[in-house]
C-alpha positions in Angstrom: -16.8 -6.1 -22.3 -18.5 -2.8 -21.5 -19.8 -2.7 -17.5 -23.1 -0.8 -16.2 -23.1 -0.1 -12.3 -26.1 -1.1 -10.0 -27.3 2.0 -8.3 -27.3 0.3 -4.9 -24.2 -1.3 -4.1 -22.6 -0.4 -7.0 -21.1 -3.5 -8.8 -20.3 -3.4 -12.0 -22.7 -5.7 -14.3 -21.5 -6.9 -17.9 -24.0 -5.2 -20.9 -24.3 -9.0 -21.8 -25.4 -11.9 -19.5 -26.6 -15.0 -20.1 -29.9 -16.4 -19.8 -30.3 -20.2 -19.3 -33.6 -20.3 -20.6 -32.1 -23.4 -23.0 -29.2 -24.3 -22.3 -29.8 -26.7 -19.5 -30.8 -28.9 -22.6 -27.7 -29.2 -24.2 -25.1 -31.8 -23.7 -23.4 -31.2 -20.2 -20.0 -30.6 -21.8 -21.0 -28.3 -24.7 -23.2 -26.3 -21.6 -20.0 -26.2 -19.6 -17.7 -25.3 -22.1 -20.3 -22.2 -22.9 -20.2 -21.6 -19.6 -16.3 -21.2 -19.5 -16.2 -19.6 -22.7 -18.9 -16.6 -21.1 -16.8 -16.3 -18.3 -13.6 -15.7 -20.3 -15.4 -13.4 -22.2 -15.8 -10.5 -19.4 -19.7 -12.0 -18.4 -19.6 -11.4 -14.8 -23.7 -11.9 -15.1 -25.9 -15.4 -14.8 -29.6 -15.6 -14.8 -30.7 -19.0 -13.4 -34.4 -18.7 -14.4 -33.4 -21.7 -16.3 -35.5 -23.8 -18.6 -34.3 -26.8 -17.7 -32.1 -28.2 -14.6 -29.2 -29.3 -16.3 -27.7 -25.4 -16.3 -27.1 -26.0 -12.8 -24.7 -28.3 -12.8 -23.1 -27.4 -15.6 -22.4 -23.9 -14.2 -21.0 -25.5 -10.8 -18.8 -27.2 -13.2 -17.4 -24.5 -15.0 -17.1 -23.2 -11.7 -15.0 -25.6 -10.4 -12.8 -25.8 -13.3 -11.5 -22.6 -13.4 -8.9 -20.5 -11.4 -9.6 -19.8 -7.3 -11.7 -16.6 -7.1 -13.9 -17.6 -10.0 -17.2 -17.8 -8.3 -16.8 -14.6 -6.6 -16.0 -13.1 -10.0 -19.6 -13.5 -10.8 -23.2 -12.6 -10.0 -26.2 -15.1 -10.1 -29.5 -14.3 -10.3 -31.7 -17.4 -8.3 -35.1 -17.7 -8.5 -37.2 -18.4 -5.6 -40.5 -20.1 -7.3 -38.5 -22.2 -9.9 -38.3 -25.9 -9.3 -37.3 -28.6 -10.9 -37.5 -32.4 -11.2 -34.2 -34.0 -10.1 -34.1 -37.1 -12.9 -35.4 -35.2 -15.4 -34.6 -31.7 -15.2 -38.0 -30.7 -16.2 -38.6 -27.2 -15.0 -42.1 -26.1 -12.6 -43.1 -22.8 -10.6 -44.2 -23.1 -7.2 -45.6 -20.6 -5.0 -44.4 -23.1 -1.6 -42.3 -21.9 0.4 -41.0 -25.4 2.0 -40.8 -26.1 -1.7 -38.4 -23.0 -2.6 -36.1 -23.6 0.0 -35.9 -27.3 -1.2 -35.5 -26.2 -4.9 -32.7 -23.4 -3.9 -30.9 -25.6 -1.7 -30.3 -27.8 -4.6 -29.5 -25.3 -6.7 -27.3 -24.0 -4.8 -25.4 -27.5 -4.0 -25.2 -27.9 -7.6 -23.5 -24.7 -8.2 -21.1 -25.3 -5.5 -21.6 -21.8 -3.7 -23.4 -21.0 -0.6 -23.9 -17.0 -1.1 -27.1 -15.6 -3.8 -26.1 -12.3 -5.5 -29.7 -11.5 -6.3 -32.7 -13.3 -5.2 -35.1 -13.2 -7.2 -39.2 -13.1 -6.3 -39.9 -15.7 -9.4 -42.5 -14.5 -12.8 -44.9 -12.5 -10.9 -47.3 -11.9 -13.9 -50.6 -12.4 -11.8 -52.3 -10.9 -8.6 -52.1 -14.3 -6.6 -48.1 -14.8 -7.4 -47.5 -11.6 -5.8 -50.1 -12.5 -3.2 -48.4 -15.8 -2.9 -44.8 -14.7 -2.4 -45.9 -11.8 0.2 -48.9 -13.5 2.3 -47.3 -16.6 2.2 -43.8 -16.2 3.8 -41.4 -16.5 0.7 -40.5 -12.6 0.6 -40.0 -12.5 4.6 -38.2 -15.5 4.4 -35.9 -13.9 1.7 -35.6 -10.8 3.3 -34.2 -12.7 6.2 -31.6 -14.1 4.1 -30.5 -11.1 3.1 -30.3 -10.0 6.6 -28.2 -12.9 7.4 -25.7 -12.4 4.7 -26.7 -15.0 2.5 -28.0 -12.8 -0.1 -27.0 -9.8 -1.7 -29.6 -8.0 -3.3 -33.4 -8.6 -3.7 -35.1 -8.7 -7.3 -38.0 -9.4 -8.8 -39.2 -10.7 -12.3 -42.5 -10.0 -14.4 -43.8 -9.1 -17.9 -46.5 -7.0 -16.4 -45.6 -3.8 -15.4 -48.8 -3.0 -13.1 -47.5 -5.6 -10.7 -43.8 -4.7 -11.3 -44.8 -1.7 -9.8 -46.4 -3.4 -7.3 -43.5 -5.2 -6.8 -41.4 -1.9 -6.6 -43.8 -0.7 -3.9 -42.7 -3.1 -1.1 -39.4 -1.0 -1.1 -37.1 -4.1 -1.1 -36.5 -4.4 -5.1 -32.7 -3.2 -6.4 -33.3 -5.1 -9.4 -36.3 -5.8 -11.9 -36.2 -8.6 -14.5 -38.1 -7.3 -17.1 -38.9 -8.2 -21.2 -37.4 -4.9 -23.3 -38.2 -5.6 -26.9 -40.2 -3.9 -29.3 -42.9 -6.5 -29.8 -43.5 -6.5 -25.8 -43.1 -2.4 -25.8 -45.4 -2.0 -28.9 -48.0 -4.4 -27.5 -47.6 -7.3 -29.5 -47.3 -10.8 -28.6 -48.0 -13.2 -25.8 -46.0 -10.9 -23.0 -46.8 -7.3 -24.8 -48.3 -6.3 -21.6 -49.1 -2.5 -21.0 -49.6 0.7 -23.4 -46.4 2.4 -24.7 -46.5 5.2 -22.4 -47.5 2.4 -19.3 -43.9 0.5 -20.2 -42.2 3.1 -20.7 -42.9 4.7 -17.5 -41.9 2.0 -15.8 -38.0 2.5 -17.0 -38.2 5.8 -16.1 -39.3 4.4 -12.7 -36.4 2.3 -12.0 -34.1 4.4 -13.2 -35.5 7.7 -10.8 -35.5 5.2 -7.9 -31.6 3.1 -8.6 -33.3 -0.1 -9.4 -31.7 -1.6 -11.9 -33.1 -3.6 -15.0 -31.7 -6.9 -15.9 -33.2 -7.7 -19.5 -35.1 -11.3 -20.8 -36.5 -11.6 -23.7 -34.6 -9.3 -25.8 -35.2 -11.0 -28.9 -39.1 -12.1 -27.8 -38.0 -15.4 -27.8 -36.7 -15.4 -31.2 -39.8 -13.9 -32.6 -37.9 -10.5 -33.6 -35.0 -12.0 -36.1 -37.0 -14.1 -38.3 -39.2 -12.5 -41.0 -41.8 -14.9 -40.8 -42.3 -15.0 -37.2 -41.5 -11.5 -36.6 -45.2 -9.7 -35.8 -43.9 -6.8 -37.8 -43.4 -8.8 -41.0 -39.6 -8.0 -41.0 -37.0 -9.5 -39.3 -34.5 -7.3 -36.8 -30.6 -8.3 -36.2 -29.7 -9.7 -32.8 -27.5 -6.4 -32.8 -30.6 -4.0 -33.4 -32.1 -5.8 -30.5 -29.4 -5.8 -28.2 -29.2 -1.7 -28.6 -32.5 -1.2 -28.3 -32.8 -2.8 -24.8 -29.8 -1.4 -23.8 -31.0 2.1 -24.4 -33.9 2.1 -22.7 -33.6 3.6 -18.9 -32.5 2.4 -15.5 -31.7 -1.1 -18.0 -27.8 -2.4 -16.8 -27.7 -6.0 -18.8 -29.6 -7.7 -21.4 -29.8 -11.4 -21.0 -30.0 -13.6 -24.1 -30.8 -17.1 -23.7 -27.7 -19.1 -25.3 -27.5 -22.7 -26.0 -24.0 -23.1 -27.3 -20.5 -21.3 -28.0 -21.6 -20.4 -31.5 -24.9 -18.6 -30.0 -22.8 -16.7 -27.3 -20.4 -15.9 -29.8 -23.1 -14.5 -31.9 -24.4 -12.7 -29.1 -20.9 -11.0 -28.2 -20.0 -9.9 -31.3 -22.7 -7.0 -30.6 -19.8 -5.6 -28.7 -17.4 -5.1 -31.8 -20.6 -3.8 -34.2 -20.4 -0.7 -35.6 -23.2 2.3 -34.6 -24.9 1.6 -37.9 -25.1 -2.0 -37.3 -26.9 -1.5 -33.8 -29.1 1.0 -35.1 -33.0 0.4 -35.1 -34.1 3.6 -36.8 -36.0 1.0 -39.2 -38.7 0.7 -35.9 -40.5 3.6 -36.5 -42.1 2.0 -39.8 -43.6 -0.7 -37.0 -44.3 2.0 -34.3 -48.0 2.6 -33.4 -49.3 5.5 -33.3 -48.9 6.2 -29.5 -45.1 5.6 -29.7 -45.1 8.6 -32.2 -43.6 12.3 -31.0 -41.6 10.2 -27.9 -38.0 10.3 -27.9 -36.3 6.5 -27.5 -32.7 7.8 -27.0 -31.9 6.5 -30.4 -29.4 8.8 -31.3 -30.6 8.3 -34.9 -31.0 12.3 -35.2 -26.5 12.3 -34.3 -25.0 14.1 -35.3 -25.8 17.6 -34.0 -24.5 20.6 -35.8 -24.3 22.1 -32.4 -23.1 20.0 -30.4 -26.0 18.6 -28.1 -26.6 15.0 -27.3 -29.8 15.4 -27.9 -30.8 11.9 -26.5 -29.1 12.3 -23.1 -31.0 15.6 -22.7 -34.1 13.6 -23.4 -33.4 11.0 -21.4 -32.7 13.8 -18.0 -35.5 15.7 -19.1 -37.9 12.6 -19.0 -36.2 11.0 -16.1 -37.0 14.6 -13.7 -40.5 14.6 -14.8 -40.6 11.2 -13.2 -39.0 12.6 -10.1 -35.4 11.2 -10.4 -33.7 13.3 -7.8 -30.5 13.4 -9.5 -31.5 14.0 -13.2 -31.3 17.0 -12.6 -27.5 17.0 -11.6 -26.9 15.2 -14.3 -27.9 17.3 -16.8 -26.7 20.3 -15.2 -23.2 18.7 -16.3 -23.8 18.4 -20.0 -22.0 20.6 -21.9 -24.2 22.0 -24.6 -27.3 21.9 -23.1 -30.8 22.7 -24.7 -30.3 26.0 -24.5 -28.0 26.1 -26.7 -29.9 24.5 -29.7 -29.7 27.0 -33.0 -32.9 25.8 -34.1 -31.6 24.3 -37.3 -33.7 21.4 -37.7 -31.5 18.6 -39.0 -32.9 16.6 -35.9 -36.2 17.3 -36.6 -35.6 15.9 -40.1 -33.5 12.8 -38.9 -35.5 11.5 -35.9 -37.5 8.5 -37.1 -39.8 8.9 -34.7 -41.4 12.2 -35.8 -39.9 13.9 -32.5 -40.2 17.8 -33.3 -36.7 17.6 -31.1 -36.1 21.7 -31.8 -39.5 22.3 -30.5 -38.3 19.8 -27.4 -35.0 21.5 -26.6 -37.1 24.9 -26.2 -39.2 22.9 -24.0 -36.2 21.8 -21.9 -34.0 24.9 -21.6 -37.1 26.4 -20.0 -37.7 23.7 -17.7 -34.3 23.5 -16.5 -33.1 26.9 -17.1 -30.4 26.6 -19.9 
């Protein structure tokens, strides 16, 4: 398992989570046993935004079966506006605060632990839910929680990245929930929210701040791997997917909604693929035109006849534009740095996004002086 840290308390977060998105519907044992089987793994990550409210208990189970210590191996994400029905598990988002606690209090009994990791402001995607959650007592009353000790940290999800930013504004946010695929990036879709340069901004916000980004949707609900459902005509590979979230700035874990030990399996196995397997290169065929001349961090245009990782230069570049204060450190460290670019070209030739990356390095040594 490969670990990112969390600029503000700095625990280490497994690249892959799991999202429980479906998994509450399947069989209590088989949900358990995927549970277990994540856990062995290296997952140290669990979002509970769940689907359904079987994943509960079927987390407190694999909980309780394994070795002392267990729980406080791993970080849970709880949602504070999910609710559920207690006979039938059906899943509802409430904006009540009497109705949160009631919801949380359950979930928490079911999961056997009295401590959140991160609590999460739940699916803020319209004015009133922010409204809601401030004005009517649900962030103060998590806020206080975290005061007390009961929770760690303080997130917040949303596909919209106006009020994300809204969200990040209140000050309180060390962790955003956020969809990172190319439909949502590119505009497409039901959640593809925001221009280009809008979403990607908002990366470069989290990362110049330390919030973290904790990834759903990396697949857009299935949408991406199938051909036929894809809205680029062609299918991508869960691996292509995985990378591409990962790659994107201030992002720490992607998230993939499992249902079984085959689909976590499946989902693993991006950790032994090769670079060519998690390459995505093939995006620029789908990319509009707006998404043209920006650097991704690909690392498609590796490698460098000189040395330079021309992504990571990219990525500080970017990253002190949007006023990271320690971008600049960080790139004062690499060793070649833009300056030392021959001019040869094989980047511009390689990048599949038409970056002009010779013309870029120019760009950079002058703005950072080497």
């Amino acid at each position: 398992m490969e670990y990112r840290e969390l600029p503000r308390g700095g625990e280490r977060i497994s690249v892959i989570g799991v999202g429980t998105s479906v998994i509450g519907e399947s069989e209590p044992a088989e949900a358990q046993a995927t549970f277990e089987e994540a856990l062995a793994s290296g997952i140290n990550y669990v979002d509970l935004a769940a689907g359904h409210g079987g994943a509960f208990p079927a987390l407190g189970a694999a909980l309780r079966a394994g070795a002392a210590g267990r729980r406080g191996d791993l970080m849970l994400q709880v949602h504070f506006g999910n609710d559920f029905d207690r006979e039938t598990g059906a899943y509802a988002w409430t904006g009540d605060l009497e109705t949160m606690r009631r919801s949380v209090d359950w979930q928490l009994s079911e999961l056997g632990t009295d401590y959140i990791d991160f609590a999460f402001i739940h699916c803020v995607d319209a004015e009133a839910d922010l409204e809601s959650f401030v004005h009517g007592g649900a962030l103060d009353h998590v806020i206080r929680l975290r005061d007390e000790g009961v929770v760690r940290h303080l997130g917040l999800s949303s596909h919209t990245p106006s009020l994300a930013h809204r969200g990040l504004d209140l000050g309180v946010i060390d962790m955003l929930m956020f969809s990172v695929n190319p439909v949502y990036d590119y505009g497409k879709g039901d959640y593809g929210i925001g221009e280009v340069p809008e979403r990607q901004a908002l990366y470069r916000r989290c990362e110049a701040e330390g919030v973290g980004i904790a990834v759903m949707k990396p697949f857009a609900g299935g949408q991406l791997l199938d051909a036929g459902t894809s809205p680029f005509g062609a299918a991508l590979t869960p691996f292509q997917c995985l990378q591409y979230a990962l790659d994107k700035p201030a992002v720490l874990t992607a998230l993939p909604g499992v249902r079984s030990r085959r689909e976590l399996r499946e989902a693993l196995a991006f950790l032994e693929a090769s670079p060519e397997e998690r390459d995505y290169a093939v995006l620029s065929e789908f990319a509009p035109v707006e998404a043209e001349g920006a650097c991704v961090y690909c690392n498609h245009c590796q490698p460098c006849p000189a040395g330079l990782n021309v992504a990571l230069i990219n990525k500080y570049y970017d990253l002190d534009l949007a006023g990271d204060p320690l971008a600049a450190g960080h790139y004062a460290k690499l060793e070649p740095k833009a300056g030392d670019c021959v001019g040869c070209g094989h980047c511009d030739e390689r990048c599949p996004f038409k970056v002009t990356q010779s013309a870029r390095m120019r760009e950079i040594a002058a703005h950072f002086g080497a």
